[in-house]
C-alpha positions as CSV (number, residue, x, y, z in Angstrom):
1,X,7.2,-2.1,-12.4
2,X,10.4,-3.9,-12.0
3,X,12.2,-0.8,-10.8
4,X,9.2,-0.6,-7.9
5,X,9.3,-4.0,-6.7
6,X,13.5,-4.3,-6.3
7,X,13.2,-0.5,-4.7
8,X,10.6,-2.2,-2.0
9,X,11.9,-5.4,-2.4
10,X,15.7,-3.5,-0.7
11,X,13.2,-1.8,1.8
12,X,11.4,-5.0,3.1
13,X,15.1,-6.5,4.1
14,X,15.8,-3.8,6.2
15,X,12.3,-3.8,8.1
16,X,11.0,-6.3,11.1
17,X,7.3,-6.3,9.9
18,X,6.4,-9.8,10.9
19,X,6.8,-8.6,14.5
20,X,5.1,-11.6,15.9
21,X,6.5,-14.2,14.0
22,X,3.1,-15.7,12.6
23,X,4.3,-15.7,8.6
24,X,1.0,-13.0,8.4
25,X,1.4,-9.2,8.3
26,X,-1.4,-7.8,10.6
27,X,-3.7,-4.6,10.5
28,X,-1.1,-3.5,13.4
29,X,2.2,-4.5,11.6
30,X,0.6,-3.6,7.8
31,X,0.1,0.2,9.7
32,X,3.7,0.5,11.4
33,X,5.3,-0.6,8.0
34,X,3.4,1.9,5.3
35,X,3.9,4.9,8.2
36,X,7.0,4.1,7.9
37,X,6.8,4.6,4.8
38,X,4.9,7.9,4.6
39,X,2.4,6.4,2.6
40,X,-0.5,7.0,4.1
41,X,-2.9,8.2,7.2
42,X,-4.2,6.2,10.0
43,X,-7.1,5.7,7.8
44,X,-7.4,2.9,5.3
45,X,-5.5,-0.1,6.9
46,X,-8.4,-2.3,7.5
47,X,-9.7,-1.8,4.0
48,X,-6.0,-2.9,2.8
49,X,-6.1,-5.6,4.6
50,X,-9.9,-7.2,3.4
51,X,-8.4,-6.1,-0.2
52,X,-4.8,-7.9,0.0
53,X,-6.4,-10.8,2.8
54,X,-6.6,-13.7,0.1
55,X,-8.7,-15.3,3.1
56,X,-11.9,-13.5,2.0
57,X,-11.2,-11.7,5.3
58,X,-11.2,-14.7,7.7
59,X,-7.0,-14.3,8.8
60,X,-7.4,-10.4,9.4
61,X,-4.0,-10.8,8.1
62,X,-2.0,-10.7,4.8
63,X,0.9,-13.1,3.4
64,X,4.1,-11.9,2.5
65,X,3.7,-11.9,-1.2
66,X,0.4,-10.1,-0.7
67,X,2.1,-7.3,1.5
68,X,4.2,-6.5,-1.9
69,X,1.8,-6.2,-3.6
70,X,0.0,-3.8,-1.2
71,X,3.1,-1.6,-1.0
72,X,3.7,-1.7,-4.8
73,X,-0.4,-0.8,-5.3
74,X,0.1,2.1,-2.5
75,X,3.8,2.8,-3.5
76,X,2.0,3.7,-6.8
77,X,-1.3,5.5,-5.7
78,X,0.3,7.8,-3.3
79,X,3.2,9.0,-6.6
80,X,0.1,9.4,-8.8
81,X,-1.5,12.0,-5.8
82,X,1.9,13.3,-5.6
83,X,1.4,14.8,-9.4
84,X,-1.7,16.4,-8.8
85,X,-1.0,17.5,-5.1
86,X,1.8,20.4,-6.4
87,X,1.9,22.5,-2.8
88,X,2.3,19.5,-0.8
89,X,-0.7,20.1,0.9
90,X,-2.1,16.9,1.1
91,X,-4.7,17.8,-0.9
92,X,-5.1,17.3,-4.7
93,X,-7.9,17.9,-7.2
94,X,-8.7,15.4,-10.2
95,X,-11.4,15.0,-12.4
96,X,-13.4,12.4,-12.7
97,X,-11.8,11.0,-16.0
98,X,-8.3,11.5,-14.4
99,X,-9.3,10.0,-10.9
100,X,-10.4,7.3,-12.9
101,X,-7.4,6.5,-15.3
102,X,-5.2,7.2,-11.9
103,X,-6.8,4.2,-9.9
104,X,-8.4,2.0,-12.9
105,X,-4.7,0.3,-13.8
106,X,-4.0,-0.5,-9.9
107,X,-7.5,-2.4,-9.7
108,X,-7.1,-4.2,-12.8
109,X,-3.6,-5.1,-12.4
């Protein structure tokens, strides 16, 4: 876990995700920075955002610390689907055991 957090850690100091300055990262910014990552679709971003939104969902918005912890969580995920997804289709077939014992140690964490 160490090894993920200083390779996103070097990342983060090269990006401008706090576009507007507000000390939040925003549905809008949040989006532009895991794209840029390749991490993931335009689907899901508002559902990151509830989840890492310590607010209970009031900012629409994450802090800092909480967009780390995002990009570790989807860091991880997407390398987990990368394992099963071995033609680089997108695509990926786990059982239910394995889909659980994938995602399980990223919600508990």
């Amino acid at each position: 876990m160490a090894q993920e957090f200083t390779a996103v850690f070097y990342s983060l100091q090269t990006w401008r995700i706090d576009r507007d300055h507000s000390g939040k990262i925003d549905a809008a910014e949040l989006r532009e920075a895991l794209l840029s990552l390749g991490s993931l679709s335009h689907v899901g971003f508002g559902s990151l955002v509830s989840k890492f939104d310590k607010s209970g969902g009031k900012n629409k918005a994450i802090e800092y610390d909480n967009f780390i912890e995002c990009c570790l969580t989807v860091k991880g995920l997407t390398e987990k689907f990368k394992e099963k997804d071995k033609m680089y289709s997108g695509q990926a077939t786990f059982s239910y055991e394995d889909f659980m014992l994938t995602v399980l140690p990223f919600l508990i964490a």
